[in-house]
N, C-alpha and C positions, 0 to 999 in steps of 0.2 A: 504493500500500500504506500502511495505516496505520501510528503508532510504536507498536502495540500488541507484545506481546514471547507467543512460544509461553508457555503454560501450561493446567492442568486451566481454567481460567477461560476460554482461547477455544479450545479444541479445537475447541468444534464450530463455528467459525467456516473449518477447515482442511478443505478439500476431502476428502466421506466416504472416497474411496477412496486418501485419503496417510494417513489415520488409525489408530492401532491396534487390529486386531479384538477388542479386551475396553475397558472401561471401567477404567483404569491403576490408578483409585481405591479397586476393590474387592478389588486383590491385596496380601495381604500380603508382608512380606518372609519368605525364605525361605534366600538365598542371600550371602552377603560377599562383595565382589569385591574383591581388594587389586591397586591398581593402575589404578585407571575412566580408562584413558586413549582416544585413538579406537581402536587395535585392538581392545581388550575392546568398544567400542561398537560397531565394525561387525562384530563376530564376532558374541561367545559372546551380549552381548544379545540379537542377532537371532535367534538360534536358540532361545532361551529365550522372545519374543518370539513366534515362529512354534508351540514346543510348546504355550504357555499357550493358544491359539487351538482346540488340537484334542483337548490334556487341560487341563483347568482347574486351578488349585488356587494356593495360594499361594507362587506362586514371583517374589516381586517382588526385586530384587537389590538390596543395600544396596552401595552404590561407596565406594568409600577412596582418596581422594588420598593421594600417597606422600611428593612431596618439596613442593608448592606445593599454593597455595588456589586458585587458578585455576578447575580445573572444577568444583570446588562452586562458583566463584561463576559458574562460566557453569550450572549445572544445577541448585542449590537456586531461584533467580527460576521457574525453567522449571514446577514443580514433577517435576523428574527426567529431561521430555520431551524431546527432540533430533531433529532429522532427518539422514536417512542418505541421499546421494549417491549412485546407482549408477549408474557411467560405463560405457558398453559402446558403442565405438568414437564414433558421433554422439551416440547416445540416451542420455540420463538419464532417472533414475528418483526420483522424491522419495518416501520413508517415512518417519510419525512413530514413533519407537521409544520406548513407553510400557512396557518392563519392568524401568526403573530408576527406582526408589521413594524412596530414601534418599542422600544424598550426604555423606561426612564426610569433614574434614579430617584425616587419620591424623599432621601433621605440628604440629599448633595441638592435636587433643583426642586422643590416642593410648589414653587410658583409655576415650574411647566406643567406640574400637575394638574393644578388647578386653570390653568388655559386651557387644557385638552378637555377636562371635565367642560369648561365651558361652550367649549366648538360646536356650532352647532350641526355639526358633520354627525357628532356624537349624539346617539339616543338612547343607548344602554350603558351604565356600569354594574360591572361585577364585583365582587370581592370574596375572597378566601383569605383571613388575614388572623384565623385561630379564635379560638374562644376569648382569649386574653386580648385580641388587638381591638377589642370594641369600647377596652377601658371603661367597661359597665359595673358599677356598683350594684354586688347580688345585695344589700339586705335594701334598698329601693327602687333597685331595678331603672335607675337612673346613671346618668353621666357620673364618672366619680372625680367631681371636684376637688378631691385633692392627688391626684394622680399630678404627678409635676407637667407632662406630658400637653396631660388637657388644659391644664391652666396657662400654660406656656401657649396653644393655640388662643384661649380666651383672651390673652392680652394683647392678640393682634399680630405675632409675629405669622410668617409665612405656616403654613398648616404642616406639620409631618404626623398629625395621628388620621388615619382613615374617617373617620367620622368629620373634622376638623376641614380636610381636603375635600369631602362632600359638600356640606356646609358651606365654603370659598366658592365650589365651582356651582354652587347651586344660586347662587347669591348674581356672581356672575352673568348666569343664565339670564336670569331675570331680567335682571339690569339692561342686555343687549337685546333680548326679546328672539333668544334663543331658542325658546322652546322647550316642548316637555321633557320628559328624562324618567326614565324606569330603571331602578336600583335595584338588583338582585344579590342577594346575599348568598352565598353557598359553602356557610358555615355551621358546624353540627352544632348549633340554639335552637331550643323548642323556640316556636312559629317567629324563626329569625328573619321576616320581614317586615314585622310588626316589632318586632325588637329595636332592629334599625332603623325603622322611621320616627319610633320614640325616642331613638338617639338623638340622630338629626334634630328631629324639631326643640328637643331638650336644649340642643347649642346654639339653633339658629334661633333662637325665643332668646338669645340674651345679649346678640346684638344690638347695634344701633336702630338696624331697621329693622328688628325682630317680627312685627305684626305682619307687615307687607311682607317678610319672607317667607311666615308661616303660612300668609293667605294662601301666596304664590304656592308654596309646595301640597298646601292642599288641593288645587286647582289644576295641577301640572306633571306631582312628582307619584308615582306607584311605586311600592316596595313589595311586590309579590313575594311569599314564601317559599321554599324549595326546602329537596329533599336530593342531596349529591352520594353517589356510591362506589367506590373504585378503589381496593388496596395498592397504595404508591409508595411503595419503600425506597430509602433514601438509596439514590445511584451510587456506585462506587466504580472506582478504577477499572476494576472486570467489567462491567458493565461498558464502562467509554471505547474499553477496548472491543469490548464486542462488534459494537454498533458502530464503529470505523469501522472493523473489517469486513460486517456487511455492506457499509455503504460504499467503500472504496477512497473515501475522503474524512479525516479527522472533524466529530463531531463532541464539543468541549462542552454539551448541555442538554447531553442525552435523559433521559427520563423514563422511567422503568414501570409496569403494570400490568394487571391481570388479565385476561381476556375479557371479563364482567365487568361490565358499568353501568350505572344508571342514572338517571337526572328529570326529578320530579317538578313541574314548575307549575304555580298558581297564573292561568291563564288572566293578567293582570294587567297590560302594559298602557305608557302614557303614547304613546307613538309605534312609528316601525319596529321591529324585529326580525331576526335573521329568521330561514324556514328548518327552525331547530324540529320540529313533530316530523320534519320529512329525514331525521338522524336519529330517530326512535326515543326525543325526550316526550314525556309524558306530560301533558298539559290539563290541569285540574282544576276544579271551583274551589280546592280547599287543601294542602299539602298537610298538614298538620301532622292526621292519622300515620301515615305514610313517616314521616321525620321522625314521631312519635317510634314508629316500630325500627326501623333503621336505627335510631343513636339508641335506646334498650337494647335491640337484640346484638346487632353487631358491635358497634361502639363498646357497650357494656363488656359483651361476652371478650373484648378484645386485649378492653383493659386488664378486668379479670385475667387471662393468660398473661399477660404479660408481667404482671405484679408476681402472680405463683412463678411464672417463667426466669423471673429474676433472680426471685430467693432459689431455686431450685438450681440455678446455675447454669440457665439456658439461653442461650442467644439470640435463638430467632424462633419465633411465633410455632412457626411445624414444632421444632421440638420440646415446646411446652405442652402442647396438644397432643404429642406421642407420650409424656409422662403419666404412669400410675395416676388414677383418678383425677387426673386437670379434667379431661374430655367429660366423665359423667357431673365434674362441676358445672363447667358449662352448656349442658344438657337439662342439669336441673333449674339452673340460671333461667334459659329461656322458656320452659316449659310450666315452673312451677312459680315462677318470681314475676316472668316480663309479661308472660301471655296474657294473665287475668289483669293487668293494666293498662292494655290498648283495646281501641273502640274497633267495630267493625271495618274492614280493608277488602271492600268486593274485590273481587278477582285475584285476591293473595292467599296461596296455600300455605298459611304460617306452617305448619310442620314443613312443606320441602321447601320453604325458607328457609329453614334452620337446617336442615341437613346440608341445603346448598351453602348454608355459611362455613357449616362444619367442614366440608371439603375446600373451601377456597383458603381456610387456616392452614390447612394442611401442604397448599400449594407450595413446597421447597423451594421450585424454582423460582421461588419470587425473593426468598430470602428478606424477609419481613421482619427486623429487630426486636426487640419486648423494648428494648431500651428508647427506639425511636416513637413506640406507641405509650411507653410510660411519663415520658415527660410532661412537662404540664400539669401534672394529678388534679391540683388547685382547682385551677380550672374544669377540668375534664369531668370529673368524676361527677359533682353536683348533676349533670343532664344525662353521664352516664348511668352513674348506680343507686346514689341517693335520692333521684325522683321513685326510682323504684321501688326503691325501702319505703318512703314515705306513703305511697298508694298501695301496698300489698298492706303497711298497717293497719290504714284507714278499713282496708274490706277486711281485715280481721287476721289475716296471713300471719307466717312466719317468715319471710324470706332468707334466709341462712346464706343458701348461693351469693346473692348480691351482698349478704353482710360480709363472708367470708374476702369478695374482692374490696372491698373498703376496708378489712385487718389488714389483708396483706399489701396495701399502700401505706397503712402505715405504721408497718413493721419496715416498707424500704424508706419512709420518710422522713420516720425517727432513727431507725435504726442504724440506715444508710450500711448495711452491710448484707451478705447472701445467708444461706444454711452452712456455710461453710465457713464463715466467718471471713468471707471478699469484702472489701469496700466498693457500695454501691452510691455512683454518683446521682446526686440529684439536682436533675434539670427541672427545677418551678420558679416560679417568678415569687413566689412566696416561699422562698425555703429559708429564708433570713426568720421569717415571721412563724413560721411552723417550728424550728429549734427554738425561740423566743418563749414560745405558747406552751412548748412541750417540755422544756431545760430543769425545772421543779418536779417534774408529774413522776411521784410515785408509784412505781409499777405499773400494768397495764390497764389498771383502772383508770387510775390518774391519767395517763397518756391517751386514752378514750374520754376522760372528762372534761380533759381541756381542748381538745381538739373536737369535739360533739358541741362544745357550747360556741362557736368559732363560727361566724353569721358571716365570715366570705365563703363560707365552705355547705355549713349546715345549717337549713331553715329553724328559725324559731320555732321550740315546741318536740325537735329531733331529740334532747338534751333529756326532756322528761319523761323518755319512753325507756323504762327500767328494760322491759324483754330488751332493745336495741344495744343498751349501753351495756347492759351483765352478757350479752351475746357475743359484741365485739372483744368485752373484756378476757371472754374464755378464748376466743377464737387468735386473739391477739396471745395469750397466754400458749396456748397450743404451736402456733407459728416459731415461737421463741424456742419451745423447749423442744419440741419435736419434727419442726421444720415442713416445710411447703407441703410437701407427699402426704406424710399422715395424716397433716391436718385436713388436705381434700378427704381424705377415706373419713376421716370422721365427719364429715360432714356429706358427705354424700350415705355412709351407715346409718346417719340417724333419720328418724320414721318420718315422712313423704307427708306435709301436709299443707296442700297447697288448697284449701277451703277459702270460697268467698263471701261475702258478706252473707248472712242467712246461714248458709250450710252448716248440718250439723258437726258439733265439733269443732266449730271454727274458733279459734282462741279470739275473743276481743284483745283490740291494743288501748290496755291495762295501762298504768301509771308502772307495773311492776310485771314482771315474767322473769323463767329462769330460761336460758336457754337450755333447747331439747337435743344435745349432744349425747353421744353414746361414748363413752369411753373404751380405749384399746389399753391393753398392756405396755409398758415401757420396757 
């Protein structure tokens, strides 16, 4: 292989059939994407990618790095181009993905950002920018004004927080008589388009022209919901080199993914859109349900593996899933914990949902981290596990499964180390505040009590539920003394009682309960 590097300049040197079916060069932009990290690029590109092929027009996406210049500088050399990895069990798959046009650094030029938002070329933004880049305070579900971040946008300086850079170019709009603008989120938040439009108007309410902007965005701007699905494990070296020597030319922003995707979107917009329904996204009166089952069953179950996957000493997502009782945790998770807390999903066979999750964990060739799906917990877990806990109470449940993955977070988050006694790193944007919270506590009561009473993490009223907190306590107990393995067998041996509200036998959530563990021999 030559040291030539992908771009419009040797495309056609790339095998016709990895190449993109339109010429990259002749679409304009159309669309902002805040956040161009690999899930944006092996998702929604690809599917915007696949509509431009069957309706044409100009929908080329302008990307925004958020915190680093990295992949502008693996994607402006490219001119935009990258190739997308599709691992399905042996087989791979090489494709060039030519529907990203534009690359800027939101964190070095925050004012282009806000111009592009503004163009009135543009009539959709995106964003994937994590749970944590929405800077939402969970105990009001509001902007969190003391975030340095957001207050540093409120005093006028150029925008680098995503909400902030909306905000600016929305403001903008107005101003020039730009036009409307449809904001789509495609972030795992319950009905994260109604999240983000109460962001937005949160910041844009404390402007100068705060009334007029709010009018404007209620007049102009839609924030549909979505539901995004596609395991994107972080690329490495093997991988770049792969996907040069399929391509024939050096590709410095390759991105790696399963053959399974999905993208649920509330049929919602202020203006044009690409013909994403002709790339098999799913257009609905209401995403909720759908996001609902997606961040429980996957999400959750994910996490879960990954926390056991940690302490157990495993690397990548398959081989936490091949260990002694992970699988029947995660089994029980969805079955007995997630199920009886989602609404009805015509057309979705929740059992071979779950089995089809169960096999796509298992997918080796994707090489899927515990490490890269652990980070964040903070964040994560609230929409992950603890909504779970908190509705399986309310109908009377036990949930053990989802309490067992909320021990083993924070057996890696206190403990920071494996069954082995490894030092385990932790990536949270709270982990200052989590050793802080937890540096006094007492055994694992203690380290359960002060982390249960913790309103960035746990709802008000989590704190008072005895069965939760003497559950995590054993469970957390169990973790420590006898490590990841046993503690799944004990929790998958103890008696099956996934009753809901009404059924007999359904334990009410009591002020007080003991957890229903079965004890093993030591």
């Amino acid at each position: 292989m030559s040291g030539r590097r992908l771009s419009l300049s040797t495309l056609g040197s790339v095998p016709a059939s990895m190449r993109p079916p339109f010429d990259p060069a002749s679409i304009g932009v159309g669309i902002v994407h805040l956040g161009i990290g690999a899930f944006h690029r092996a998702h929604q590109a690809t599917f915007t990618q696949d509509a431009l092929a069957v309706v044409p027009g100009d929908w080329g996406i302008c990307g925004v790095t958020q915190r680093s210049g990295t992949v502008q500088r693996q994607l402006s050399p490219q001119d935009g181009l990258y190739s997308l990895l599709e691992r399905s069990g042996r087989a791979t798959r090489a494709s060039v993905v030519g529907a990203v046009r534009e690359v800027l650094d939101g964190s070095a030029d925050p004012a282009a950002v806000v111009e592009r938002i503004a163009s009135p070329e543009v009539h959709v933004v995106t964003l994937t920018v994590t749970e944590k880049g929405y800077r939402r305070d969970p105990a009001t579900g509001s902007l969190n004004w003391e975030d340095h971040e957001v207050r540093a946008d409120l005093a006028g300086r150029d925008p680098r927080t995503p909400v902030g850079q909306l905000v600016a170019g929305i403001r903008a709009r107005r101003r020039r008589g730009a036009g409307g603008l449809t904001v789509v989120s495609c972030d795992n938040l319950p009905d994260n388009g109604a999240v983000l439009g109460h962001l937005v108007s949160d910041l844009a309410e404390r402007g100068d022209d705060g009334p007029e902007t709010l009018d404007w965005i209620g007049s102009n701007v839609r924030f549909p919901s979505t539901m995004v699905d596609r395991i994107v494990p972080a690329t490495t070296d093997t991988d770049r080199a792969e996907a040069s020597g399929l391509l024939g030319v050096a590709d410095e922003a390759t991105v790696v993914g399963e053959a399974f995707r999905q993208w649920v979107v509330e049929d919602d917009f202020a203006g044009p859109r690409p013909g994403w329904e002709h790339a098999g996204v799913l257009l609905v009166d209401d995403a909720r349900p759908w996001e609902r089952a997606k961040v429980r069953l996957l999400n959750g179950s994910h996490s879960t593996l990954a926390y056991l996957g940690q302490l157990a000493g495993c690397g990548l997502v398959a081989d936490a899933l091949a260990r002694p009782g992970f699988e029947a945790v995660v089994r029980r998770l969805m079955s007995d914990d997630v199920e009886p807390t989602l609404g009805p999903l015509p057309g979705l066979d929740l059992g071979g949902y779950e089995e089809q999750l169960l096999a796509r964990f298992a997918n080796r060739a994707l090489r899927h981290r515990c490490a890269q799906i652990a980070a964040d917990g903070s964040q994560k877990l609230p929409l992950r596990l603890v909504g779970t806990v908190v509705d399986r109470r309310r109908q009377g449940g036990e949930p053990l499964a989802a309490l067992l993955g909320i021990a083993a977070w924070m057996r890696c988050a206190v403990d920071r180390c494996d069954d082995r006694g490894a030092p385990l790193a932790l990536d949270d944007p709270l982990a200052d505040a989590i050793a802080e919270r937890t540096s006094r506590a007492a055994g694992p009561g203690g380290v359960v009590d002060a982390l249960l009473g913790w309103t960035a993490m746990f709802p008000p009223g989590v704190a008072d539920d005895r069965f939760v907190a003497d559950t995590l306590a054993e469970l957390l107990t169990h973790l420590r003394r006898d490590g990841a393995e046993a503690t799944a067998r004990h929790v998958t041996a103890s008696p099956r009682r996934p009753a809901g509200p009404g059924s007999p036998g359904a334990p009410g959530p009591t002020p007080r309960g003991r957890p229903n563990l079965r004890k093993e021999p030591h």
